[in-house]
C-alpha positions as CSV (number, residue, x, y, z in Angstrom):
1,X,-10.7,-20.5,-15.8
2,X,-13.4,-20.6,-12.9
3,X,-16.7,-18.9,-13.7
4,X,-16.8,-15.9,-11.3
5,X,-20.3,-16.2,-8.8
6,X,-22.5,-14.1,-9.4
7,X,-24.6,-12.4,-6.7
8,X,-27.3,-14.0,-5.9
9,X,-30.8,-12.0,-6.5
10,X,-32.1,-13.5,-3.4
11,X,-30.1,-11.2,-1.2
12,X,-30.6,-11.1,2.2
13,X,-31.1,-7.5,3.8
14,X,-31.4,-7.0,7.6
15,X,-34.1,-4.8,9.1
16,X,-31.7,-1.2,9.0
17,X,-31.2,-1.9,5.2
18,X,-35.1,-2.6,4.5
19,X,-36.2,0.3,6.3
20,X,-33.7,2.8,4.5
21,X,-34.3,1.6,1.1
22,X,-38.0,2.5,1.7
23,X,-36.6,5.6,3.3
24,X,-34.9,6.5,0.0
25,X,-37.8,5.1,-2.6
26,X,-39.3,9.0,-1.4
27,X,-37.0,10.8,-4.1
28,X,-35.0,12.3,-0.7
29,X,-33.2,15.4,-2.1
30,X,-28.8,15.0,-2.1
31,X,-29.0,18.0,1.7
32,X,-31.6,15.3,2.8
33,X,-29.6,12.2,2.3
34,X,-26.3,13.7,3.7
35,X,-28.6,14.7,7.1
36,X,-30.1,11.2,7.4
37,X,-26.0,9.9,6.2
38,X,-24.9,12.8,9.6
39,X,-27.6,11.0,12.0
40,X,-26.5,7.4,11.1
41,X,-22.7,8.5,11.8
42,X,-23.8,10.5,14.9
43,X,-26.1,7.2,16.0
44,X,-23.0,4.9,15.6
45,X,-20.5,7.3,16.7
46,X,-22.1,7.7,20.1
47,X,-23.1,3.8,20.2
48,X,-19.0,3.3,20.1
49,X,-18.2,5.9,22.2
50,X,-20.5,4.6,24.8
51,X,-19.1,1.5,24.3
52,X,-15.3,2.4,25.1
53,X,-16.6,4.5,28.3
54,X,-18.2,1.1,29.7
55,X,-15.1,-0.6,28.9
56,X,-12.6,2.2,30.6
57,X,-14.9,1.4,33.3
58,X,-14.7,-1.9,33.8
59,X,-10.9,-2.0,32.8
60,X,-10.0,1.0,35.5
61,X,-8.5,2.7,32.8
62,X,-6.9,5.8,33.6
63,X,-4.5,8.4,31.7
64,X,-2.3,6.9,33.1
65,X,-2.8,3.5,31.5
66,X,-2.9,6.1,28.0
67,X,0.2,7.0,29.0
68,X,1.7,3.3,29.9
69,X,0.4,2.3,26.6
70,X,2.0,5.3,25.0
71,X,5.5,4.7,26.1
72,X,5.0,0.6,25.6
73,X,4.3,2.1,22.1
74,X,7.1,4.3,21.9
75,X,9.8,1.7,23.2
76,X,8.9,-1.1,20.8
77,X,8.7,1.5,17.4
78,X,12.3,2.7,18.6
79,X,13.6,-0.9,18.6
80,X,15.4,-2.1,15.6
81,X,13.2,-5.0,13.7
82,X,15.6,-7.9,13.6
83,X,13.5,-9.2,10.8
84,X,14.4,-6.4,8.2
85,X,17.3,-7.8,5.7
């Protein structure tokens, strides 16, 4: 049986996870942590969202493309899979 790897204790953190480990060696209280946890999500939420608006942009997307996609969606679910046995 092969030896299962262990992790190696050189592990490589990037810069977010250095600064938030010397974030938490402060002894954060648990309402503390879940803030900091709520601005992280927020951060990334809004990073993504940010993200898609560039993209419907760019694309032209419209609800009407939503609403393409939607039927295209709707059509192919209602289709019998030839694959099933």
């Amino acid at each position: 049986m092969p030896k299962k790897k262990q992790p190696s204790s050189s592990t490589k953190f990037s810069n977010l996870q250095h600064e938030l480990l010397k974030l938490y060696s402060y002894g954060m209280s648990d309402e503390e942590v879940k803030d900091i946890e709520k601005m992280l999500a927020d951060y990334f939420t809004k990073k993504a969202d940010d993200e898609m608006n560039k993209l419907w942009k760019v694309k032209r997307w419209t609800q009407e493309t939503m609403k393409e996609w939607q039927m295209t969606d709707l059509q192919e679910s209602s289709q019998p899979n030839s694959s099933k046995s």
